[in-house]
C-alpha distance (Angstrom), angle and dihedral (degrees) to the residues before:
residue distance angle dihedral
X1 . . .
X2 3.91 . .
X3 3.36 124.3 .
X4 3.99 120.2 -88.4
X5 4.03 129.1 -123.7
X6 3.80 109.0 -104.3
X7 3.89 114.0 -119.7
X8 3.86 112.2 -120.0
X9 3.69 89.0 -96.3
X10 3.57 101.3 54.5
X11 4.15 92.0 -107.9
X12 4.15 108.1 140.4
X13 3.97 83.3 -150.6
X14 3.67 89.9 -151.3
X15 4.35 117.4 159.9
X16 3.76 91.0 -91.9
X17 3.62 100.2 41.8
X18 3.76 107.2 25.6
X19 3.50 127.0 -176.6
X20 4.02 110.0 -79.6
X21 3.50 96.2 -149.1
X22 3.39 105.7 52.1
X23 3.42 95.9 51.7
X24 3.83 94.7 40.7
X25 3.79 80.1 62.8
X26 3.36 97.1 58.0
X27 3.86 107.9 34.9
X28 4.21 82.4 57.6
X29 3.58 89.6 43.8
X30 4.19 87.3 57.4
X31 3.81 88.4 38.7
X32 4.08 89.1 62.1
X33 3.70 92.4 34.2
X34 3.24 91.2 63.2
X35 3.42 110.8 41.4
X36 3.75 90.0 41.7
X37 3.62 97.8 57.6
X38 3.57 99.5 34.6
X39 3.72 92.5 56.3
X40 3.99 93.6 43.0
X41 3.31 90.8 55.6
X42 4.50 94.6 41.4
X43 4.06 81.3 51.4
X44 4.05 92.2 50.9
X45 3.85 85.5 55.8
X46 3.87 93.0 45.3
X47 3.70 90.4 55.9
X48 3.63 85.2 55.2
X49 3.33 98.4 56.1
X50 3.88 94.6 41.6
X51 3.57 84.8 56.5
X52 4.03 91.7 44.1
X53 3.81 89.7 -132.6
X54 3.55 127.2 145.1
X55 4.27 112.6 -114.1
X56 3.94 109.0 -101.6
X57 3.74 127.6 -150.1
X58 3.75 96.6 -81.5
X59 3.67 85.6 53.3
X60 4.41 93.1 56.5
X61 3.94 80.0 42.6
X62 3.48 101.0 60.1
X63 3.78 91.6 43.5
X64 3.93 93.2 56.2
X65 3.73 80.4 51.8
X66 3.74 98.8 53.0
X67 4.40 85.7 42.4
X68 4.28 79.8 57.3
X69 3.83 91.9 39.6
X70 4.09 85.8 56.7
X71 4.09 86.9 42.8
X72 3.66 93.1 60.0
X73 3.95 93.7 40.2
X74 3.63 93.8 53.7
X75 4.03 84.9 51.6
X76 3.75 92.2 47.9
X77 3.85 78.2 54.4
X78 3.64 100.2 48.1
X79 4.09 77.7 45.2
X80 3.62 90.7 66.1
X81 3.70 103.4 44.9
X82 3.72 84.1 55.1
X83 3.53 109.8 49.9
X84 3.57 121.4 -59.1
X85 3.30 118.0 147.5
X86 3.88 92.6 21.4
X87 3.96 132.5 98.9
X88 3.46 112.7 -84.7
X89 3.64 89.4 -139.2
X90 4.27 83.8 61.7
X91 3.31 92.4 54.0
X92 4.48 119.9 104.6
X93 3.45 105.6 -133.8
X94 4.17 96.6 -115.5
X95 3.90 82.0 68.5
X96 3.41 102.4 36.3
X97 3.55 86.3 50.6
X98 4.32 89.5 42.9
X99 4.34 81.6 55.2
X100 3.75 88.8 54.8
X101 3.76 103.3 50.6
X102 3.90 79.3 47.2
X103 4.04 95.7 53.0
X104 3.68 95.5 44.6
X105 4.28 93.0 52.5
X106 3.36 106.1 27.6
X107 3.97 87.5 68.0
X108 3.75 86.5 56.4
X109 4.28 91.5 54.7
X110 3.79 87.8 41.2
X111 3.85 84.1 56.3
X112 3.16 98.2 53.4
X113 3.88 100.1 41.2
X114 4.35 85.8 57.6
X115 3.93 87.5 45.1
X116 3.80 95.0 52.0
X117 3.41 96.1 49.5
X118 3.93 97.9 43.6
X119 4.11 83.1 59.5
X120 3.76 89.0 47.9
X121 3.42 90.8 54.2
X122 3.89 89.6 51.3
X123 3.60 92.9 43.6
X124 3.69 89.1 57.7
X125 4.18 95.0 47.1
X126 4.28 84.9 50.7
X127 3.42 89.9 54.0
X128 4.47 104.7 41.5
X129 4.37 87.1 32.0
X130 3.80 105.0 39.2
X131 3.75 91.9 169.6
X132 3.74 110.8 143.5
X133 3.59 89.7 -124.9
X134 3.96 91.3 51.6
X135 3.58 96.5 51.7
X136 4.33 87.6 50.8
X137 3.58 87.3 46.0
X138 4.05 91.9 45.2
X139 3.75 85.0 45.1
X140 3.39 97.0 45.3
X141 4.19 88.9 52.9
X142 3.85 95.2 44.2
X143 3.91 95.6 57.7
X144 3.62 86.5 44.5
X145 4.03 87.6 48.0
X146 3.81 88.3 43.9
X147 3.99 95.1 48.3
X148 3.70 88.5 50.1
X149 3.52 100.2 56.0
X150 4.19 91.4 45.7
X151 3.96 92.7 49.7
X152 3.88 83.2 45.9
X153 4.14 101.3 52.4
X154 4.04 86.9 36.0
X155 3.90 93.1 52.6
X156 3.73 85.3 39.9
X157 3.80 97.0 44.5
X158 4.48 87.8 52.8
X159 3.78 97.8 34.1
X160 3.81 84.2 125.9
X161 4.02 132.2 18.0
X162 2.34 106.8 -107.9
X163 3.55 105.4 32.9
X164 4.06 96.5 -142.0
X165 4.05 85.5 66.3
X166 3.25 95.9 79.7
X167 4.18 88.7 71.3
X168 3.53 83.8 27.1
X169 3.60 119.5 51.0
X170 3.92 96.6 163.8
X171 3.64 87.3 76.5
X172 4.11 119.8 95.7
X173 3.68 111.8 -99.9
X174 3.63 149.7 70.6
X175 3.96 142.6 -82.6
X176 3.75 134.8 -156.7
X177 3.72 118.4 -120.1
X178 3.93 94.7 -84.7
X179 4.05 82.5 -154.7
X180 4.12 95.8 68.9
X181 3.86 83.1 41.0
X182 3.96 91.3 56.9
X183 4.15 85.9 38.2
X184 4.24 86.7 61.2
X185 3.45 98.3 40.9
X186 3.96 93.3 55.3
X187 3.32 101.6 23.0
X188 3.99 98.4 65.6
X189 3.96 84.3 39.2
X190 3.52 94.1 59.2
X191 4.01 86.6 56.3
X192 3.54 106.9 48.5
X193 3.98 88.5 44.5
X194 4.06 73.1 51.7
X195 3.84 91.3 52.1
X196 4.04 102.2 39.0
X197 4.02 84.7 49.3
X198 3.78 86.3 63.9
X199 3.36 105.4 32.1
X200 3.70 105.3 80.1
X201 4.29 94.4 41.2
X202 3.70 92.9 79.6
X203 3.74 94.8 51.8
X204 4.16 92.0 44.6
X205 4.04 82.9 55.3
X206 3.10 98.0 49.3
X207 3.84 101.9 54.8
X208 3.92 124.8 94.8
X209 3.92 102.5 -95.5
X210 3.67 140.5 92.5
X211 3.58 134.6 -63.4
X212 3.66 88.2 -116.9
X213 3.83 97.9 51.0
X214 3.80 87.5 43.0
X215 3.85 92.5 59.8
X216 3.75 94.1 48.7
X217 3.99 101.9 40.2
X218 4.33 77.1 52.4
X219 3.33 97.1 51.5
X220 3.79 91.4 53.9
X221 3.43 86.1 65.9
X222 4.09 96.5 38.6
X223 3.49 82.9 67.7
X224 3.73 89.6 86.2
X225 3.61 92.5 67.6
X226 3.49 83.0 79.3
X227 4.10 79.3 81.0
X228 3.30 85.2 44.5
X229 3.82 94.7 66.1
X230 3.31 97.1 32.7
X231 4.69 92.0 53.6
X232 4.09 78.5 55.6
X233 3.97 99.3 46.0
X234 4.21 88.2 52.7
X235 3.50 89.8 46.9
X236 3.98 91.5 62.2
X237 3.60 86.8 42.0
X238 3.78 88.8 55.8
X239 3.64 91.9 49.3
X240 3.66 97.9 51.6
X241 3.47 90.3 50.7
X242 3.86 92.7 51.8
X243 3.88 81.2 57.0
X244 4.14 102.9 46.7
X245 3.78 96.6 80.7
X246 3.84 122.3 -104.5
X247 4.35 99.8 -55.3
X248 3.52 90.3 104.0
X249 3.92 101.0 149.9
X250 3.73 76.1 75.8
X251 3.50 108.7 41.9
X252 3.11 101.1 34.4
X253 3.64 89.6 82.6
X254 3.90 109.6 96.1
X255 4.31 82.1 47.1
X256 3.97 83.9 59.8
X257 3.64 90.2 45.7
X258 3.74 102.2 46.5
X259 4.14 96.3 41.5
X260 4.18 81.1 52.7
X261 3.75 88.2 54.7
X262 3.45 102.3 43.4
X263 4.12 99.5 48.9
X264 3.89 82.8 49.1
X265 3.84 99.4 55.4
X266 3.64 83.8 38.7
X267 3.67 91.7 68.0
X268 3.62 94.7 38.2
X269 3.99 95.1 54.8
X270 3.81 91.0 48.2
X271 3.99 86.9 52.4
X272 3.64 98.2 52.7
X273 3.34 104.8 74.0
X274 3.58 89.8 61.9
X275 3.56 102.5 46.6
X276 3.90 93.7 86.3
X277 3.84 96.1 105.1
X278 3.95 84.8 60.1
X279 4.28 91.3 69.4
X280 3.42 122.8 66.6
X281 3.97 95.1 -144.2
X282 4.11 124.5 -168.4
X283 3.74 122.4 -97.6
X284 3.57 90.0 -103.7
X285 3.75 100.5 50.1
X286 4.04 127.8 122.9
X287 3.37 90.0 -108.4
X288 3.66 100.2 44.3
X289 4.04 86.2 48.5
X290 3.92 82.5 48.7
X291 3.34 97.8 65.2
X292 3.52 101.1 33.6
X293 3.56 89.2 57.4
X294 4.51 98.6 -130.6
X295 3.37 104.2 -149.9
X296 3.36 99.2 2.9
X297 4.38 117.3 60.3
X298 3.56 92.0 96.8
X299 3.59 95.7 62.7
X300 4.14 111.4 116.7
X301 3.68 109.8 -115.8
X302 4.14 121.6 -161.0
X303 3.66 106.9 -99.5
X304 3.58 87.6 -112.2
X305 3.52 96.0 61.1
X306 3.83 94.9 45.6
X307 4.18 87.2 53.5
X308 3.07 93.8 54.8
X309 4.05 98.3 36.4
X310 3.75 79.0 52.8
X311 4.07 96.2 51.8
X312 3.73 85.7 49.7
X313 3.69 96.3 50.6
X314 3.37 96.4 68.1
X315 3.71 104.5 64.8
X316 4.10 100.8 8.6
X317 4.11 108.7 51.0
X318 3.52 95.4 148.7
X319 4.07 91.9 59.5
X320 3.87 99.7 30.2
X321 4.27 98.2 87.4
X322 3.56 97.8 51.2
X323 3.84 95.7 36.7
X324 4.08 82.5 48.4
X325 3.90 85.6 56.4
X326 4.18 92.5 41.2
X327 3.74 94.6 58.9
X328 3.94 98.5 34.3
X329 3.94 81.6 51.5
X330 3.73 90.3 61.0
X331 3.97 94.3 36.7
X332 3.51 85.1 65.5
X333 3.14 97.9 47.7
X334 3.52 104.6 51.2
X335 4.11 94.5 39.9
X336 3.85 80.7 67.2
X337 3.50 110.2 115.5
């Protein structure tokens, strides 16, 4: 058996001894993940039931999501019991082999988690913008959402025939390059995280308020660049460990890490737009002034919108000013001649 590189800090990282640091790294990173997430999500539902409004479809969405995000943590944890952050070469083969089932489905839950909150996401910008040509464009997004995930946990599913030799490579058959698979899983995530970022800015600009209350009700929604980032930084980590040679129980570490950080502030960003029944704000506030419509509430609105502004009122308040302002927008516009 040859000789293995030395870690910076001197730790051999072999299965009985693994290297401390690494997996320090990643049993906090799970710690935060979890509580994070999990209390995003329990403070979405409190708002709710401040509000006493029923949940909504972006609401179920983002708890599947969360159910996924605990999926791929307890794998992460199965992960670590089985050699991550130790040699390969250190590794017996009935945990080696445990890591592998692990590393071939755990991509599949982490999939699904970053699919189900994309569509939450949407399901929330259909229901605040109900433009016509926001809910095509929303649509239009969640197939492509919806497609990508599929292709992804197919490809993923047949990455080697037969499927058991991807945790069994003595066995005749063949493999895809499991690099290009990681490449089109985060690749097409990076631009519809991209696209949803956008989507809602036009809309926020074009509605009857300030300049001032435009820039903050936007950067509610900027916050999901955060994601953003985050899609990019796993990427590079992906990359690098496409380059570090084939010991990836222990480099495979900061790829753990990152796709644990980015599901998590996933969640979070979709959450905190709906968090505002949770702050007692001052009369004068943006958001206050948001729903009160300064400058605007004596505006005429179609009758249509004002039925349906009023249908909405009773069990979304939060939502009903600014989706008031969407539609009336697009009344306008259309009654042009």
């Amino acid at each position: 058996m040859s000789q293995q590189p030395m870690p910076d800090d001197g730790v051999p990282g072999d299965f009985e001894h693994p290297n401390q640091n690494l997996r320090r790294s990643i049993i906090i990173t799970l710690y935060f993940a979890f509580i994070l997430s999990t209390t995003a999500v329990a403070l979405r539902l409190l708002a709710r039931k401040l509000n006493g409004t029923r949940l909504y479809l972006d609401d179920y969405l983002i708890l599947i999501a969360l159910l996924f995000k605990y999926g791929c943590s307890i794998g992460v944890t199965i992960l670590l019991f089985n050699g991550l952050g130790s040699h390969i070469t250190m590794i017996p083969q009935k945990n080696l082999t445990v890591y592998l089932k692990i590393g071939w489905s755990n991509p599949l839950v982490y999939t699904s988690c970053i699919a189900f909150i994309k569509l939450s996401v949407l399901a929330l910008y259909k229901r605040l913008f109900s433009t016509p040509r926001m809910i095509l464009a929303a649509n239009i997004v969640a197939g492509f959402v919806i497609l990508w995930a599929l292709s992804v946990c197919v490809v993923g599913i047949l990455l080697c025939l037969p499927v058991n030799k991807f945790w069994d490579p003595t066995l005749p058959g063949s493999c895809l390059d499991s690099a290009q698979y990681y490449y089109g899983q985060q690749i097409p995530n990076i631009l519809t995280d991209a696209v949803l970022l956008m989507m809602p800015l036009k809309c926020v600009w074009a509605l009857p308020i300030s300049r001032t209350q435009r820039v903050l009700l936007s950067g509610v929604f900027v916050t999901g660049g955060l994601t953003l980032i985050f899609d990019i930084v796993r990427l590079v980590a992906m990359i690098d460990l496409t380059r570090s040679g084939p010991d990836v129980t222990y480099n495979q570490v900061p790829v753990v890490v990152w796709t644990c950080i980015e599901a998590t502030v996933g969640i979070i960003a979709a959450c905190l737009p709906n968090l505002k029944p949770l702050f007692k704000l001052s009369r004068g506030s943006f958001w206050s002034q948001l729903r009160s419509g300064t400058g605007h509430s004596n505006q005429p609105l179609n009758p249509s919108a004002q039925e349906l502004s009023m249908d909405e009122s009773s069990y979304d308040p939060y939502f009903t000013q600014t989706n008031i302002y969407a539609r009336h927008s697009v009344s306008i516009q259309y009654s042009k001649p």
